[in-house]
Backbone as XML, in Angstrom:
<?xml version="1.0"?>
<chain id="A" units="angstrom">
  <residue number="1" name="UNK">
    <atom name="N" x="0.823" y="-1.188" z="0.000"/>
    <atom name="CA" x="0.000" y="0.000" z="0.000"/>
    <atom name="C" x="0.871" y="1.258" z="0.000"/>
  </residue>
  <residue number="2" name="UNK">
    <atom name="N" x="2.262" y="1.286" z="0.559"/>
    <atom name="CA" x="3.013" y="2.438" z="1.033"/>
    <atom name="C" x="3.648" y="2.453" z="-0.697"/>
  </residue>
  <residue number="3" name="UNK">
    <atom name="N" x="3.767" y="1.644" z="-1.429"/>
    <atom name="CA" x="4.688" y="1.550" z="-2.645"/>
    <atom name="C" x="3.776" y="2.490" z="-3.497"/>
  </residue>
  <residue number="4" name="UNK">
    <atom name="N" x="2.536" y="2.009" z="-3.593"/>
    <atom name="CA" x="1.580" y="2.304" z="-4.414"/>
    <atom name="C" x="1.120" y="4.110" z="-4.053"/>
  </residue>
  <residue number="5" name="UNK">
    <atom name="N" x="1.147" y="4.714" z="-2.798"/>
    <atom name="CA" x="1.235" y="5.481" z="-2.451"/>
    <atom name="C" x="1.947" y="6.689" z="-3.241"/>
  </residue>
  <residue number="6" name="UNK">
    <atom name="N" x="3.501" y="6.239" z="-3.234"/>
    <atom name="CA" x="4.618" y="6.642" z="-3.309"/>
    <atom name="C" x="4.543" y="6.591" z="-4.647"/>
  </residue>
  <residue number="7" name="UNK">
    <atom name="N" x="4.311" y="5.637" z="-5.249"/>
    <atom name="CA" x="4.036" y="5.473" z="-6.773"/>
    <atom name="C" x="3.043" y="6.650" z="-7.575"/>
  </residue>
  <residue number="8" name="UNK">
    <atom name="N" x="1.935" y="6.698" z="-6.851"/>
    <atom name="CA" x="0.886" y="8.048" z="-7.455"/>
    <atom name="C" x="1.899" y="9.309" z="-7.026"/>
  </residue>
  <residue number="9" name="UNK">
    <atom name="N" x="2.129" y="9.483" z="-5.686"/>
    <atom name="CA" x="2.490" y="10.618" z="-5.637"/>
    <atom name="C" x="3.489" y="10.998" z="-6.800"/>
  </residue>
  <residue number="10" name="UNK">
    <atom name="N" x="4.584" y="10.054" z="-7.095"/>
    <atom name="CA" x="5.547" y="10.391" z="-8.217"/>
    <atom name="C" x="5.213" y="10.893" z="-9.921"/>
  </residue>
  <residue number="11" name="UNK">
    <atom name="N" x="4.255" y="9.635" z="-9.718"/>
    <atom name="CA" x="3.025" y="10.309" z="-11.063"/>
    <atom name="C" x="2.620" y="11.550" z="-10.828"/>
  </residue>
  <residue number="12" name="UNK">
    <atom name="N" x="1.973" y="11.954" z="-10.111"/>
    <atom name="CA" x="1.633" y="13.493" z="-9.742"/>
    <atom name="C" x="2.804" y="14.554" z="-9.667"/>
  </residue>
  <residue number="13" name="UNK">
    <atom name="N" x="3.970" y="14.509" z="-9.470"/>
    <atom name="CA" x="4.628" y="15.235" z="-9.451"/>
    <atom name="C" x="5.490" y="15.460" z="-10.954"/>
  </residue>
  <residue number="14" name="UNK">
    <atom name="N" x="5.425" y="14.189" z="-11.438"/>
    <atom name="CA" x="5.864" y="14.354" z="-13.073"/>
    <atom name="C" x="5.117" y="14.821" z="-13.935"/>
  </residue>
  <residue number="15" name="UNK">
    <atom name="N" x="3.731" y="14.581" z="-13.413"/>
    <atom name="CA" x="2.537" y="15.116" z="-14.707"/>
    <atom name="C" x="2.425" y="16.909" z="-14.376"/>
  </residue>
  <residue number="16" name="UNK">
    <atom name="N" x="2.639" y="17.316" z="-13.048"/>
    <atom name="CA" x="2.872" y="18.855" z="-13.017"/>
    <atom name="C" x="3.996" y="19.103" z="-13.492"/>
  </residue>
  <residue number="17" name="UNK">
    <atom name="N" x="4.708" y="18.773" z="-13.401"/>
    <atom name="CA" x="6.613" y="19.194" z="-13.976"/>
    <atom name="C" x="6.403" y="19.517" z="-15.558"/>
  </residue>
  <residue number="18" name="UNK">
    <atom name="N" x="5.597" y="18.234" z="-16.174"/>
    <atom name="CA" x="5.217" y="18.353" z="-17.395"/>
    <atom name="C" x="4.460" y="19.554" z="-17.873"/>
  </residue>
  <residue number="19" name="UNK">
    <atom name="N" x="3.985" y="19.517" z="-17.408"/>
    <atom name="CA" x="2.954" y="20.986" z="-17.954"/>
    <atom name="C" x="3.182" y="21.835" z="-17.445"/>
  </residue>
  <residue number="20" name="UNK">
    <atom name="N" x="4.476" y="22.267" z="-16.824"/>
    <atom name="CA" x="5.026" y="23.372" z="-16.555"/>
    <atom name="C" x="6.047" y="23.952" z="-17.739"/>
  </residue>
  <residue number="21" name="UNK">
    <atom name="N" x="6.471" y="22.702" z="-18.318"/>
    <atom name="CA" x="7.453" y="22.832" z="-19.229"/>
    <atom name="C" x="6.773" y="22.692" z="-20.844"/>
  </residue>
  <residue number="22" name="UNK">
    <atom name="N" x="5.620" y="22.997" z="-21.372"/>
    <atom name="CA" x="4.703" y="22.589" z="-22.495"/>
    <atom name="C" x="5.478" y="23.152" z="-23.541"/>
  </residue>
  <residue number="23" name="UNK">
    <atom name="N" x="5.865" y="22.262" z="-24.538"/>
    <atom name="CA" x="5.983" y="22.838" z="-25.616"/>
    <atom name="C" x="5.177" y="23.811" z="-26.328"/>
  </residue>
  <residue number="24" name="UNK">
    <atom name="N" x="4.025" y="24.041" z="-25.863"/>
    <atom name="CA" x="3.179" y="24.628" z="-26.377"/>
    <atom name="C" x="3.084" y="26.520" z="-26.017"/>
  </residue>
  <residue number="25" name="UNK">
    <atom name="N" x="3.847" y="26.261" z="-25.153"/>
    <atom name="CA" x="4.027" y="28.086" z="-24.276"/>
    <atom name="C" x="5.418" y="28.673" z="-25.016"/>
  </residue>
  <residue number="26" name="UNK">
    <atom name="N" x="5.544" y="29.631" z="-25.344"/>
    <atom name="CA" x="6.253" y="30.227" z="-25.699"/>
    <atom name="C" x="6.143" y="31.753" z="-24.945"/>
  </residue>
  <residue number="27" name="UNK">
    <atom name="N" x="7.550" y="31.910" z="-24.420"/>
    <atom name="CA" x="7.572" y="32.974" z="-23.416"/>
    <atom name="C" x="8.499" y="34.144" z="-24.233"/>
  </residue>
  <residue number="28" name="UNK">
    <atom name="N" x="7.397" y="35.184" z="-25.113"/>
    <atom name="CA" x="8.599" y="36.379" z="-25.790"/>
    <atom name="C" x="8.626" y="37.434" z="-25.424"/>
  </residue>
  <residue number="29" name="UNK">
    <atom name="N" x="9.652" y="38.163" z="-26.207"/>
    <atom name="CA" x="9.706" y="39.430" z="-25.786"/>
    <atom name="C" x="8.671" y="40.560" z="-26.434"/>
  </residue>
  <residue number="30" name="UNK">
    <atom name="N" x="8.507" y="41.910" z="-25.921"/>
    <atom name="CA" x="7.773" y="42.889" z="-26.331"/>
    <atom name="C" x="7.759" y="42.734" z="-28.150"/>
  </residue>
  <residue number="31" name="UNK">
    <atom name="N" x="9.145" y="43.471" z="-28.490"/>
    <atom name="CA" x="9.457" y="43.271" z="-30.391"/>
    <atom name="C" x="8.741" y="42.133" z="-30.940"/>
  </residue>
  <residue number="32" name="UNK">
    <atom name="N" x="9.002" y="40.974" z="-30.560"/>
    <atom name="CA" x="8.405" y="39.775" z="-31.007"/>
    <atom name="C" x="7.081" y="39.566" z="-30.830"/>
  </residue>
  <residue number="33" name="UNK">
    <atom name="N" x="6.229" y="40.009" z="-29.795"/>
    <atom name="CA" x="4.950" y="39.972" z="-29.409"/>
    <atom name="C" x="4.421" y="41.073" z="-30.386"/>
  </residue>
  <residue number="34" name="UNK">
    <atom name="N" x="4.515" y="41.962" z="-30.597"/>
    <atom name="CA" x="4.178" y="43.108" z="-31.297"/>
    <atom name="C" x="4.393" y="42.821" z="-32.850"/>
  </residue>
  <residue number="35" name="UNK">
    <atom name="N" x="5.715" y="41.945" z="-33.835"/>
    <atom name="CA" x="5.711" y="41.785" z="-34.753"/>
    <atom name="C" x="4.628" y="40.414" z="-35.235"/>
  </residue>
  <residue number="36" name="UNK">
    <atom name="N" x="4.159" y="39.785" z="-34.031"/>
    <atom name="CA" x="3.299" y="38.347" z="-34.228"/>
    <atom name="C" x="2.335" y="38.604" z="-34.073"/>
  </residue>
  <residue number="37" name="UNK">
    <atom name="N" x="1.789" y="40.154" z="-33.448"/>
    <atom name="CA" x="0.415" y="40.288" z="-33.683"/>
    <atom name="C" x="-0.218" y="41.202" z="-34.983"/>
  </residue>
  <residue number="38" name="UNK">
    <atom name="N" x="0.836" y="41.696" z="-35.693"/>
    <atom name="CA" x="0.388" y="42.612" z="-36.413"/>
    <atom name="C" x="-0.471" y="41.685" z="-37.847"/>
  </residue>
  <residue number="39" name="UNK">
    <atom name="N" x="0.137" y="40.672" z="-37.982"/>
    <atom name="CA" x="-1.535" y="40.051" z="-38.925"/>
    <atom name="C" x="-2.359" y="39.353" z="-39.110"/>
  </residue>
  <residue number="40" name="UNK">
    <atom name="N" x="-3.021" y="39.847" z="-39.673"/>
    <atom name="CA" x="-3.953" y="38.715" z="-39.545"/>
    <atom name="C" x="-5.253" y="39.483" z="-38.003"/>
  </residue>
  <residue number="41" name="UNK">
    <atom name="N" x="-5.667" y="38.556" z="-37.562"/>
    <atom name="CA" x="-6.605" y="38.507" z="-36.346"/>
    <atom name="C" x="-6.105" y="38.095" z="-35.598"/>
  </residue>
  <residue number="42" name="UNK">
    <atom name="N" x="-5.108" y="38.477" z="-34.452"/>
    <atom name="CA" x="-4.393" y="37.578" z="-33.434"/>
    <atom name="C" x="-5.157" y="37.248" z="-32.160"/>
  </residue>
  <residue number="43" name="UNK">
    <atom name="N" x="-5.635" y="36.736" z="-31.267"/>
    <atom name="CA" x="-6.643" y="36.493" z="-29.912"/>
    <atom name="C" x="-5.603" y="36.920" z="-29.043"/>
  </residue>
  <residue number="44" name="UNK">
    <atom name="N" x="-5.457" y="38.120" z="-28.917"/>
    <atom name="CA" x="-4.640" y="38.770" z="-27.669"/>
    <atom name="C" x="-5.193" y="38.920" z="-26.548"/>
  </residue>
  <residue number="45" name="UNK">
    <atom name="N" x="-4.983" y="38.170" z="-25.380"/>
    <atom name="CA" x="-6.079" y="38.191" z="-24.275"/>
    <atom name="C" x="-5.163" y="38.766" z="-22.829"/>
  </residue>
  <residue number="46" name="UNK">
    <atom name="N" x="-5.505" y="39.931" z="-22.588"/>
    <atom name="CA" x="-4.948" y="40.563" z="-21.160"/>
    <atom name="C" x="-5.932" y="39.665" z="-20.017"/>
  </residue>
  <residue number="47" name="UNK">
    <atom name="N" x="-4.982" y="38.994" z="-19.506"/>
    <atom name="CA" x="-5.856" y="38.398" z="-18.198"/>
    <atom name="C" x="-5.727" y="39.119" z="-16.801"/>
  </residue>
  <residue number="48" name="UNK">
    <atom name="N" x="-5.025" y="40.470" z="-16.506"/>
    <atom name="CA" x="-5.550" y="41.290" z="-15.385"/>
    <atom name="C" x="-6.903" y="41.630" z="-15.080"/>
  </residue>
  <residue number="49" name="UNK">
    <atom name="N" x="-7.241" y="41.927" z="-14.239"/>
    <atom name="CA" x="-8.837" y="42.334" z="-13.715"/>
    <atom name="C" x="-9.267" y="43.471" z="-14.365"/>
  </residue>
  <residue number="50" name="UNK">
    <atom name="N" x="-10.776" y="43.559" z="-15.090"/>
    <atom name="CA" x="-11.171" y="44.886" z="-15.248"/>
    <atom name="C" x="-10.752" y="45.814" z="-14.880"/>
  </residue>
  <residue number="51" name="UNK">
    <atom name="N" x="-10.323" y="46.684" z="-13.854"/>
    <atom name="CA" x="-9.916" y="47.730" z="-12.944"/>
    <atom name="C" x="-8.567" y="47.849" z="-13.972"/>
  </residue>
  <residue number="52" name="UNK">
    <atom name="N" x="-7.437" y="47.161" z="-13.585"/>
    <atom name="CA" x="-6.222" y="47.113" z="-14.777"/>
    <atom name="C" x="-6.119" y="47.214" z="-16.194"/>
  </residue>
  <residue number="53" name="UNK">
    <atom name="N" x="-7.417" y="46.543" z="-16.497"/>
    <atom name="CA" x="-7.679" y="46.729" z="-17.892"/>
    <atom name="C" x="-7.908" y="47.883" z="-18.056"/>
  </residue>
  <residue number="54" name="UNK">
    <atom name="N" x="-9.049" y="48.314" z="-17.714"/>
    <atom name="CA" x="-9.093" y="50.135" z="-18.192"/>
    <atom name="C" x="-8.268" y="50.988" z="-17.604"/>
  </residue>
  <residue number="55" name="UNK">
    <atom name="N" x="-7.118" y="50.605" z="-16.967"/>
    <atom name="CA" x="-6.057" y="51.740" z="-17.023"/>
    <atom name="C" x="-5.282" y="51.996" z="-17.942"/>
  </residue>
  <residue number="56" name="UNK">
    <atom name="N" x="-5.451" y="50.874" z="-18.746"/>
    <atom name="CA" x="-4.518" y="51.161" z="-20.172"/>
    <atom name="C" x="-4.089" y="49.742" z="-19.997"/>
  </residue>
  <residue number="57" name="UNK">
    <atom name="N" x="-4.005" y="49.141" z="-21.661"/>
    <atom name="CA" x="-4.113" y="47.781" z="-22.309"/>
    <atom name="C" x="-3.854" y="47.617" z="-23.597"/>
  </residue>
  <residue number="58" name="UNK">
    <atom name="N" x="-3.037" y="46.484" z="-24.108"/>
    <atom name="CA" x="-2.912" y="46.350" z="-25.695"/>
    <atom name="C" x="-3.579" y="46.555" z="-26.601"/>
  </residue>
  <residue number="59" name="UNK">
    <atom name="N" x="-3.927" y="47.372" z="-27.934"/>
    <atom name="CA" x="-4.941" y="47.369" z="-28.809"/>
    <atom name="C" x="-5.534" y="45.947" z="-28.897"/>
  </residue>
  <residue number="60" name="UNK">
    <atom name="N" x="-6.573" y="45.857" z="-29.316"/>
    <atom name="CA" x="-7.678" y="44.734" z="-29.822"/>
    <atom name="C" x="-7.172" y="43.468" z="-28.854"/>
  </residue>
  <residue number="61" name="UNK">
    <atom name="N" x="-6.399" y="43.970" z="-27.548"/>
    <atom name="CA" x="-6.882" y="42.915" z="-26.708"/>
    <atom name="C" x="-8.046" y="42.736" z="-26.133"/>
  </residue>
  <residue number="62" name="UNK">
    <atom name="N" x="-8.609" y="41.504" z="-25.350"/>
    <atom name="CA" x="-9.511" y="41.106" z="-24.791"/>
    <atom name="C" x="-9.326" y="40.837" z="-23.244"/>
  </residue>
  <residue number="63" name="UNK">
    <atom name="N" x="-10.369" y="41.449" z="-22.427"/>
    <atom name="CA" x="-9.948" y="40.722" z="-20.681"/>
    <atom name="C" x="-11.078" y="39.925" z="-20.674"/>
  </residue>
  <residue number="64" name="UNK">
    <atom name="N" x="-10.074" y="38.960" z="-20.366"/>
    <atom name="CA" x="-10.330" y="37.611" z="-19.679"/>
    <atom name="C" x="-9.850" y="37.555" z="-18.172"/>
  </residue>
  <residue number="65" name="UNK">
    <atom name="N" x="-10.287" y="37.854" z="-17.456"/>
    <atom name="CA" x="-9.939" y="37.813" z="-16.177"/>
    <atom name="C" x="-9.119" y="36.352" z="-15.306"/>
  </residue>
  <residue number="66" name="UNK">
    <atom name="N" x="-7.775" y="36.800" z="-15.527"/>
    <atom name="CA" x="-7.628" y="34.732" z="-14.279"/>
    <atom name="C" x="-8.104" y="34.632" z="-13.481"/>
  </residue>
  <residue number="67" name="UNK">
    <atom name="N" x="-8.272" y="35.549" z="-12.406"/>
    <atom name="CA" x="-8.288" y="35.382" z="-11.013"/>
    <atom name="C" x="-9.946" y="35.101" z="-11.089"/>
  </residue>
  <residue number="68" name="UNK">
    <atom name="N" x="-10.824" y="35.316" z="-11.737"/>
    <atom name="CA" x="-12.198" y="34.451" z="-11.851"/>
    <atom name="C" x="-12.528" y="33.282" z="-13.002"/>
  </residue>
  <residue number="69" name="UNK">
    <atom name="N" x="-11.683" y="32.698" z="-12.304"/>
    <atom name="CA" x="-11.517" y="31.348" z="-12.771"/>
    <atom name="C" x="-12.372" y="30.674" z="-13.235"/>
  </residue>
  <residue number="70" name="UNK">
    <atom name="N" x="-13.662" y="30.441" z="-12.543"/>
    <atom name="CA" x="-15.323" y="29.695" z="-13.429"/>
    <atom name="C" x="-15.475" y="30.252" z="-14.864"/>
  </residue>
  <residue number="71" name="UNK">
    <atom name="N" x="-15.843" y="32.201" z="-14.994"/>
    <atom name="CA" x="-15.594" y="32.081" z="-16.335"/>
    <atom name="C" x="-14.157" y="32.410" z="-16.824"/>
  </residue>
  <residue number="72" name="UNK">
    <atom name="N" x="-13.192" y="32.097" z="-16.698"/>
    <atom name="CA" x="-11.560" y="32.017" z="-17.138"/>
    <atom name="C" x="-11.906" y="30.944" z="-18.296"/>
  </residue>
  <residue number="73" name="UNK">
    <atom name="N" x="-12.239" y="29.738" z="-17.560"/>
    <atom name="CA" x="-11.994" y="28.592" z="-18.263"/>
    <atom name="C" x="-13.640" y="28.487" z="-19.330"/>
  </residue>
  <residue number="74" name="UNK">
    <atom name="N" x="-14.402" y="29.007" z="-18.784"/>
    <atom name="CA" x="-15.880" y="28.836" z="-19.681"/>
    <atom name="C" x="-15.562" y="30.150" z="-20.976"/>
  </residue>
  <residue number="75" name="UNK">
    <atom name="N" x="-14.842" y="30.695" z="-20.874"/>
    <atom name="CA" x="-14.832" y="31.961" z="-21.897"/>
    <atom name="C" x="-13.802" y="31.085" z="-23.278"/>
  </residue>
  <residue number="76" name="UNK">
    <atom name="N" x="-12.682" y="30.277" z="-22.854"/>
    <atom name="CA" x="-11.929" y="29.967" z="-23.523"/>
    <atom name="C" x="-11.901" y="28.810" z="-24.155"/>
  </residue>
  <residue number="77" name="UNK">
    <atom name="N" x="-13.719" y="28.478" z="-23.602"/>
    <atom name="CA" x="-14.239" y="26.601" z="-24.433"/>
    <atom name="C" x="-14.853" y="26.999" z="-25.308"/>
  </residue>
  <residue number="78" name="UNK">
    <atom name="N" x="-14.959" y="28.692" z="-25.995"/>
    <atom name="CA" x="-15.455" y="28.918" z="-27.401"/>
    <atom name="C" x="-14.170" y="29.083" z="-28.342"/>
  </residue>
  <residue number="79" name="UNK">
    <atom name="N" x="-13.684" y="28.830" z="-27.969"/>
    <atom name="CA" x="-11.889" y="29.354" z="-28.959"/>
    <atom name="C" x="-11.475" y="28.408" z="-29.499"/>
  </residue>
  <residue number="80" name="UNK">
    <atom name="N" x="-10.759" y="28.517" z="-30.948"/>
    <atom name="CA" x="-10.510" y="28.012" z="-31.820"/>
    <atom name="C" x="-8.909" y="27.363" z="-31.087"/>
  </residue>
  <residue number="81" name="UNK">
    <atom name="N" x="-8.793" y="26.391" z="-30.523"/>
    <atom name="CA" x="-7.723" y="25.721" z="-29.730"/>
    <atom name="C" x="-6.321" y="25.885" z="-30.879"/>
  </residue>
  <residue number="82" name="UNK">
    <atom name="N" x="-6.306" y="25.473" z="-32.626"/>
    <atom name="CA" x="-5.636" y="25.757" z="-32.911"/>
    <atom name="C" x="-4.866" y="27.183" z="-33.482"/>
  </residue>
  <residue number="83" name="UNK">
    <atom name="N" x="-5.644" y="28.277" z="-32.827"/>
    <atom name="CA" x="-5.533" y="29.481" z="-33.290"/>
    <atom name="C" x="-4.246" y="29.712" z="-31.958"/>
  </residue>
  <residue number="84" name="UNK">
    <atom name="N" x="-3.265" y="30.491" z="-32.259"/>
    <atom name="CA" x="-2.390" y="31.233" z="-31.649"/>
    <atom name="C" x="-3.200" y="32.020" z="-30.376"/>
  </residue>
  <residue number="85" name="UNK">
    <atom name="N" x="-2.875" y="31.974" z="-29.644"/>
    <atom name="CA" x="-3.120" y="32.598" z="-28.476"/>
    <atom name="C" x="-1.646" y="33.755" z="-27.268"/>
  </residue>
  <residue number="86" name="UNK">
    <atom name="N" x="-2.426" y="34.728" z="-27.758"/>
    <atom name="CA" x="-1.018" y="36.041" z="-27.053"/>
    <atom name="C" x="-1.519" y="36.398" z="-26.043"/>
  </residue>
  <residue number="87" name="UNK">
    <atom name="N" x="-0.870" y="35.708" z="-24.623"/>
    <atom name="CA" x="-1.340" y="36.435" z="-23.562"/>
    <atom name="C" x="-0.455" y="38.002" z="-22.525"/>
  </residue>
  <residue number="88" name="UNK">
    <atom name="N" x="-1.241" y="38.383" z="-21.809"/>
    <atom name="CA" x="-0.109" y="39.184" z="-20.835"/>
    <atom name="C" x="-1.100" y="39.449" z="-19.982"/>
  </residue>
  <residue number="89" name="UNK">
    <atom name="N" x="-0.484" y="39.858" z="-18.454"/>
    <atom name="CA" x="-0.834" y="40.373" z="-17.082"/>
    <atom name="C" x="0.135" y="41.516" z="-17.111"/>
  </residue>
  <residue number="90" name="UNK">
    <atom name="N" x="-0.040" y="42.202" z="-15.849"/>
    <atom name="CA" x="0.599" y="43.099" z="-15.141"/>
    <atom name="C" x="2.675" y="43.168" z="-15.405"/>
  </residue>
  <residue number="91" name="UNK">
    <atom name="N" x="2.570" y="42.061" z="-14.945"/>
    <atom name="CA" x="4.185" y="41.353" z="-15.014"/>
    <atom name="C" x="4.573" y="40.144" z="-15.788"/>
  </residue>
  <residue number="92" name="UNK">
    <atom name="N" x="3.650" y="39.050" z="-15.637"/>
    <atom name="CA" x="4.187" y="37.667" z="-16.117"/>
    <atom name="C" x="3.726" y="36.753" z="-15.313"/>
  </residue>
  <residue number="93" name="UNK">
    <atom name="N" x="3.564" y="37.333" z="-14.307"/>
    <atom name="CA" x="3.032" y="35.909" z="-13.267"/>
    <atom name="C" x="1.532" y="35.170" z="-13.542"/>
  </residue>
  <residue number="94" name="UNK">
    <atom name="N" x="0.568" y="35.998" z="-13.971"/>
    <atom name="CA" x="-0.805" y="35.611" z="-13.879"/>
    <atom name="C" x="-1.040" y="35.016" z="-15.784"/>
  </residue>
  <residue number="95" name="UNK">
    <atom name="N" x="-0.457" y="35.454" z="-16.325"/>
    <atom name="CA" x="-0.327" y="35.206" z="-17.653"/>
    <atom name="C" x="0.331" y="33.862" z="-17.782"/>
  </residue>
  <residue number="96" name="UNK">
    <atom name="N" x="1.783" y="33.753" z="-17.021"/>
    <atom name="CA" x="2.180" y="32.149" z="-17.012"/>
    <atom name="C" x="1.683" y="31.227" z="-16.364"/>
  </residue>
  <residue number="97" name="UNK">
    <atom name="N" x="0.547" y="31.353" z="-15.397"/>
    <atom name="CA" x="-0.202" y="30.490" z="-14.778"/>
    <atom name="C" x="-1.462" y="30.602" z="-16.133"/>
  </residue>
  <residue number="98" name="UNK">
    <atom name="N" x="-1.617" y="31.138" z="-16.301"/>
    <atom name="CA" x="-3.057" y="31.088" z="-17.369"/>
    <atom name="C" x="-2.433" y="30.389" z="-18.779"/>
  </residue>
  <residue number="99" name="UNK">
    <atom name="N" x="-1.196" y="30.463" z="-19.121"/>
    <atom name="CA" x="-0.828" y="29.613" z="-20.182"/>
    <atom name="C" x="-0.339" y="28.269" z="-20.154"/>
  </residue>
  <residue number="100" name="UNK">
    <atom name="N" x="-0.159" y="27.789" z="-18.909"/>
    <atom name="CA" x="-0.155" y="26.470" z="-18.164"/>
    <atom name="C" x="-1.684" y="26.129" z="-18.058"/>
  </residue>
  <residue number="101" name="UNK">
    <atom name="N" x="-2.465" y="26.662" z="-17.957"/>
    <atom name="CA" x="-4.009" y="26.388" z="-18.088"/>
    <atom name="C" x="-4.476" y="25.966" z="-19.314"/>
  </residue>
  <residue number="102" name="UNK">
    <atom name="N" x="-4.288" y="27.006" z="-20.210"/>
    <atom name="CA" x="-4.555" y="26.849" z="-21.636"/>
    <atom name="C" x="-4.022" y="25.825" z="-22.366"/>
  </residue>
  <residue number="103" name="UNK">
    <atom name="N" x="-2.369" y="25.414" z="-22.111"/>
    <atom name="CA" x="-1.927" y="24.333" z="-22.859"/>
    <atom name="C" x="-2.559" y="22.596" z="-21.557"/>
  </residue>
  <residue number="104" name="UNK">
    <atom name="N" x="-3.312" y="22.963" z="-20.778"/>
    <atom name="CA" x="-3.893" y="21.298" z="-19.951"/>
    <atom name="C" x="-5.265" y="21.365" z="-20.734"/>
  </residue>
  <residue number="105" name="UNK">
    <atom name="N" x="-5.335" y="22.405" z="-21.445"/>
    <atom name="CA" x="-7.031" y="22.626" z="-21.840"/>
    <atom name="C" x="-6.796" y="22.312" z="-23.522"/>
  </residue>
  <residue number="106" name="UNK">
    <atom name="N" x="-5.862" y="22.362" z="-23.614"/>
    <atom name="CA" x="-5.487" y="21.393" z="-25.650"/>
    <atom name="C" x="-5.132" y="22.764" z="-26.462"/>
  </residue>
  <residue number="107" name="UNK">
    <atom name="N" x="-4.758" y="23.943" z="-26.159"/>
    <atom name="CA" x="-4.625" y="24.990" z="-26.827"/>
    <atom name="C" x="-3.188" y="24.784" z="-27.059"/>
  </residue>
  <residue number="108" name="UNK">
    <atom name="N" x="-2.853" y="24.610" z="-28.640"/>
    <atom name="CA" x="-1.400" y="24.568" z="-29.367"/>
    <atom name="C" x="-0.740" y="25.474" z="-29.011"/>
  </residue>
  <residue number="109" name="UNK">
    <atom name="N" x="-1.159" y="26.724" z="-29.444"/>
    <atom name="CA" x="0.176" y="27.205" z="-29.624"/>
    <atom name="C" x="0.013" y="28.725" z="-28.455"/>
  </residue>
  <residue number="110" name="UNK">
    <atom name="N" x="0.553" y="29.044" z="-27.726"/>
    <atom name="CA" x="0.713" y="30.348" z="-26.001"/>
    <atom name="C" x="1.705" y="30.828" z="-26.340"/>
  </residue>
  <residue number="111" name="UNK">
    <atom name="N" x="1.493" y="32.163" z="-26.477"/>
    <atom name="CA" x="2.506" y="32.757" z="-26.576"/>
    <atom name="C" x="2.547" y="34.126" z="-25.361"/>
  </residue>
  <residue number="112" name="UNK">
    <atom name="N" x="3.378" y="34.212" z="-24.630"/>
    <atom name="CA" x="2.947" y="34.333" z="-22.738"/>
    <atom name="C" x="4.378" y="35.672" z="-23.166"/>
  </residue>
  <residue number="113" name="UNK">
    <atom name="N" x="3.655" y="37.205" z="-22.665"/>
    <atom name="CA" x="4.589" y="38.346" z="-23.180"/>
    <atom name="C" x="5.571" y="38.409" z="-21.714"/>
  </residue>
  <residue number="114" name="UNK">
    <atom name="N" x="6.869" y="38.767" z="-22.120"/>
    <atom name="CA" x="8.136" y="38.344" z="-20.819"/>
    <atom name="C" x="7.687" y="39.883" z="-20.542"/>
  </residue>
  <residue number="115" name="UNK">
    <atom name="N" x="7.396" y="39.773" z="-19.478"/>
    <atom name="CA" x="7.554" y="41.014" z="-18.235"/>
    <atom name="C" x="6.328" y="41.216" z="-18.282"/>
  </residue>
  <residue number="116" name="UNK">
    <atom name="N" x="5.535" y="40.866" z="-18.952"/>
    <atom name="CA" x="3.555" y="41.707" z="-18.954"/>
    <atom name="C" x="3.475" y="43.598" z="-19.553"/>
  </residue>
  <residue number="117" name="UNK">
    <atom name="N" x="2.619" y="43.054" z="-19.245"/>
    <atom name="CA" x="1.873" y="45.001" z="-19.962"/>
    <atom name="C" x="3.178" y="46.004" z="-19.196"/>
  </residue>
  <residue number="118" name="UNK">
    <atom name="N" x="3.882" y="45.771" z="-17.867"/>
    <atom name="CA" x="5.009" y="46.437" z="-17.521"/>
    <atom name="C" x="5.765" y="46.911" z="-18.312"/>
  </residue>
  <residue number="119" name="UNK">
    <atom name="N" x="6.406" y="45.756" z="-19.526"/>
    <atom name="CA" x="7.475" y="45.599" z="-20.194"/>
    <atom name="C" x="6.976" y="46.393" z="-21.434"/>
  </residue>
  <residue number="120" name="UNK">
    <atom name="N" x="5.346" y="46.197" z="-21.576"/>
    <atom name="CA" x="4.974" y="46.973" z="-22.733"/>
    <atom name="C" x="5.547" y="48.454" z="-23.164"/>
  </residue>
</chain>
């Protein structure tokens, strides 16, 4: 019973390790975020809170709020999973937890902006 224990827990700790490391996240810089959104229709989604959002925010981004998580995840089961997805927060922190979300939820390709709307 103690093996088997020890056994899940190890599973559990490899399957988070894993999806911390997703091929699917890509962590860039401002230049690069800015030259990958210019065509086309890009789904640029600021996940800071309303309040942050209207202090000033990326053109033709969208808030999606993380920190309300029920619709976080119900807003992003209408999205085209293989469409590019450009996120940013404040700094980086709430954006790289939300693109660790997005790639357990089957979304290809995250592209998560280094430093957040800060760096903007």
């Amino acid at each position: 019973m103690k093996n088997i224990l020890v056994l899940l827990l190890f599973i559990a700790c490899f399957s988070a390790a894993s999806a911390q490391n997703s091929p699917n996240i890509n962590l860039i810089d401002k230049a690069t975020f800015v030259i990958s959104t210019k065509e086309g229709t890009p789904l640029i989604i600021d996940v800071r809170t309303p309040q942050e959002y209207a202090q000033g925010h990326i053109a033709n981004a969208l808030n999606i709020d993380y920190l309300k998580q029920d619709s976080f995840v119900q807003k992003f089961a209408g999205f085209n999973k293989t469409q590019p997805v450009y996120l940013y927060c404040g700094s980086g922190n709430r954006s790289g937890k939300a693109a660790k979300q997005l790639a357990a939820l089957g979304f290809e390709s995250i592209y998560d902006l280094k430093g957040g709307y800060a760096a903007w």
